[in-house]
C-alpha positions as CSV (number, residue, x, y, z in Angstrom):
1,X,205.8,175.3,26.3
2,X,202.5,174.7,25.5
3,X,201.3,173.6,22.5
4,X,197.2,174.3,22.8
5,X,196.6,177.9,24.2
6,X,193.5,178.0,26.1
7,X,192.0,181.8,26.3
8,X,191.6,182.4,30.4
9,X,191.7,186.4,30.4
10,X,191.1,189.1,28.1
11,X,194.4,190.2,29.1
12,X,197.7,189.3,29.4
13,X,201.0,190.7,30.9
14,X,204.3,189.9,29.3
15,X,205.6,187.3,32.0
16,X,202.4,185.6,31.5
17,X,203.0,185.3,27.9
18,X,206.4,184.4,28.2
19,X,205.4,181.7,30.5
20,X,202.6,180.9,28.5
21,X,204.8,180.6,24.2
22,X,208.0,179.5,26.8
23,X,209.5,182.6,24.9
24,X,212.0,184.5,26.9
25,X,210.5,188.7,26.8
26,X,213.5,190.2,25.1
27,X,212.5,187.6,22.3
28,X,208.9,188.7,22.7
29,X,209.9,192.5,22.4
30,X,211.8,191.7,19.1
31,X,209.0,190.4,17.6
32,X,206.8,193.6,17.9
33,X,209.9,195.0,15.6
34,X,209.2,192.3,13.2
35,X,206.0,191.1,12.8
36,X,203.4,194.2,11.8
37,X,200.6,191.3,13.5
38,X,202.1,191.7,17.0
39,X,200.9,195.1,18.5
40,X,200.2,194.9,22.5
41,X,198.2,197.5,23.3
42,X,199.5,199.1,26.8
43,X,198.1,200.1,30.0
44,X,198.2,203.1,31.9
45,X,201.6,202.2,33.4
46,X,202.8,201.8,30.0
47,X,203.0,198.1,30.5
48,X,202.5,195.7,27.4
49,X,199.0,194.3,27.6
50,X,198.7,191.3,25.0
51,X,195.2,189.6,23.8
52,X,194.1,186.1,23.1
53,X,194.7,186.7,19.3
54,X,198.2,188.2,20.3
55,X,199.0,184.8,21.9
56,X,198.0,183.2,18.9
57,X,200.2,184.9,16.5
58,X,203.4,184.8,19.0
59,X,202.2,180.8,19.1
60,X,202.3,180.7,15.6
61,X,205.3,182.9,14.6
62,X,207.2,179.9,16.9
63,X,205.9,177.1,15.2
64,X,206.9,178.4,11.8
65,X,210.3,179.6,13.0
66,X,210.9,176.7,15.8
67,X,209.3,173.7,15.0
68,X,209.1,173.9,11.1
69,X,212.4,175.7,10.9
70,X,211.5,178.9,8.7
71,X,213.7,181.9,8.3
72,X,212.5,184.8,9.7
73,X,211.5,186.0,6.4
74,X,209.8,183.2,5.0
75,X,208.1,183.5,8.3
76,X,207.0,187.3,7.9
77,X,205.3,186.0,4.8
78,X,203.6,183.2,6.0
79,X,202.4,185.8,9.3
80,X,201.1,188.2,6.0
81,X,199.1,185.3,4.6
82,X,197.8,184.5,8.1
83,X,194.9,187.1,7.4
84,X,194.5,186.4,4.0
85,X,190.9,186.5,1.9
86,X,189.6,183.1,0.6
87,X,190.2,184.0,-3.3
88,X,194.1,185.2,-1.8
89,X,194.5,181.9,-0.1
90,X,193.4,180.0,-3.2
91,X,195.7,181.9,-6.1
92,X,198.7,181.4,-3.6
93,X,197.7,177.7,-3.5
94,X,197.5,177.5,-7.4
95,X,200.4,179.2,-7.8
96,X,202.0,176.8,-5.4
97,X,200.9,173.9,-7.2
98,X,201.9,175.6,-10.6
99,X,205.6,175.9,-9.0
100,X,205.3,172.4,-7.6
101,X,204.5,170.8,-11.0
102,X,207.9,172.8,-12.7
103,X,209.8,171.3,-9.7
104,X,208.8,168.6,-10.3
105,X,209.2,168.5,-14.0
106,X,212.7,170.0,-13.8
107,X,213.4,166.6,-10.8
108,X,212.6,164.4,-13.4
109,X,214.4,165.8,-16.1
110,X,217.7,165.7,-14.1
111,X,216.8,162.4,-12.6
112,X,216.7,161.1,-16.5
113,X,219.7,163.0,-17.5
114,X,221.5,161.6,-14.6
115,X,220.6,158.1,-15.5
116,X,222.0,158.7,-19.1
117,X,225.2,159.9,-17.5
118,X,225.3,156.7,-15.7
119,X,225.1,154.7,-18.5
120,X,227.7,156.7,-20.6
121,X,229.9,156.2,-17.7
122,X,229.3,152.5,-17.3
123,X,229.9,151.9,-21.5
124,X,233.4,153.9,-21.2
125,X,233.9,151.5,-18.0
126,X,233.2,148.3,-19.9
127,X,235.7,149.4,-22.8
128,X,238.2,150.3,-20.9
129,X,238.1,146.8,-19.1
130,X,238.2,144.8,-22.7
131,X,241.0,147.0,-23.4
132,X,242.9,146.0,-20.3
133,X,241.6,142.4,-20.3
C-alpha cells in the first residue's frame, strides 16, 4: 500500500492500480458502481485505462473508508465535496461548526443533568444509611 502516489504515466492499467491503492480489482470494479468520480476511460481492447487523478480518488475513497473508518455513504458524500467551490466548502464548514456548537451544548446540558442525578442519588444514599445506622 502506498500512502504517497507519485504520477509516473499518463496511464494506468488495472493491475497497476491495484498494485499501486493495494486494492484487490473486483474491489476496484465496485467502485466505478459507486463513486460517480471513478470513470476509467477504456482502450481499444476494451481494457480499463485509469489516470493520475483516478488514482487519487481510489487513494482517497480508501483513506476515508479504511483508515478513517467511514461508511460507504458518508464516504460518497465526502467524494461529492471532493470537487467542491470555495463558498461550498465554506457554508459546509459553518454549518459544521453550527452543528458542533448544538452538540456541544446539548454534551453539556446532559453532563449537568447527570451530575444533578448523582447528587440526588447520593442524598437518598446518605438517608437511607442514618435510617439504618
Amino acid at each position: 500500500m502506498k500512502k504517497n502516489f507519485e504520477a509516473k504515466k499518463l496511464y494506468y492499467t488495472i493491475g497497476e492500480v491495484s498494485k499501486i491503492t493495494g486494492l484487490p480489482a473486483y474491489l476496484l470494479r465496485s467502485w466505478e458502481n459507486e463513486f460517480s468520480q471513478l470513470a476509467p476511460s477504456r482502450n481499444a481492447k476494451g481494457n480499463r485505462t485509469y489516470t493520475n487523478k483516478d488514482i487519487s480518488n481510489i487513494l482517497s475513497i480508501k483513506n476515508f473508508m479504511y483508515d478513517q473508518g467511514y461508511t460507504l455513504e458518508r464516504t460518497k458524500a465526502l467524494m461529492l465535496g471532493h470537487d467542491a467551490s470555495p463558498d461550498q466548502v465554506e457554508a459546509t464548514n459553518q454549518l459544521l461548526r453550527a452543528h458542533q456548537t448544538s452538540i456541544k451544548e446539548q454534551i453539556q446540558a446532559n453532563q449537568e443533568k447527570r451530575k444533578e442525578t448523582l447528587l440526588e442519588a447520593k442524598s437518598i444514599f446518605e438517608e437511607l444509611l442514618k435510617i439504618l445506622a
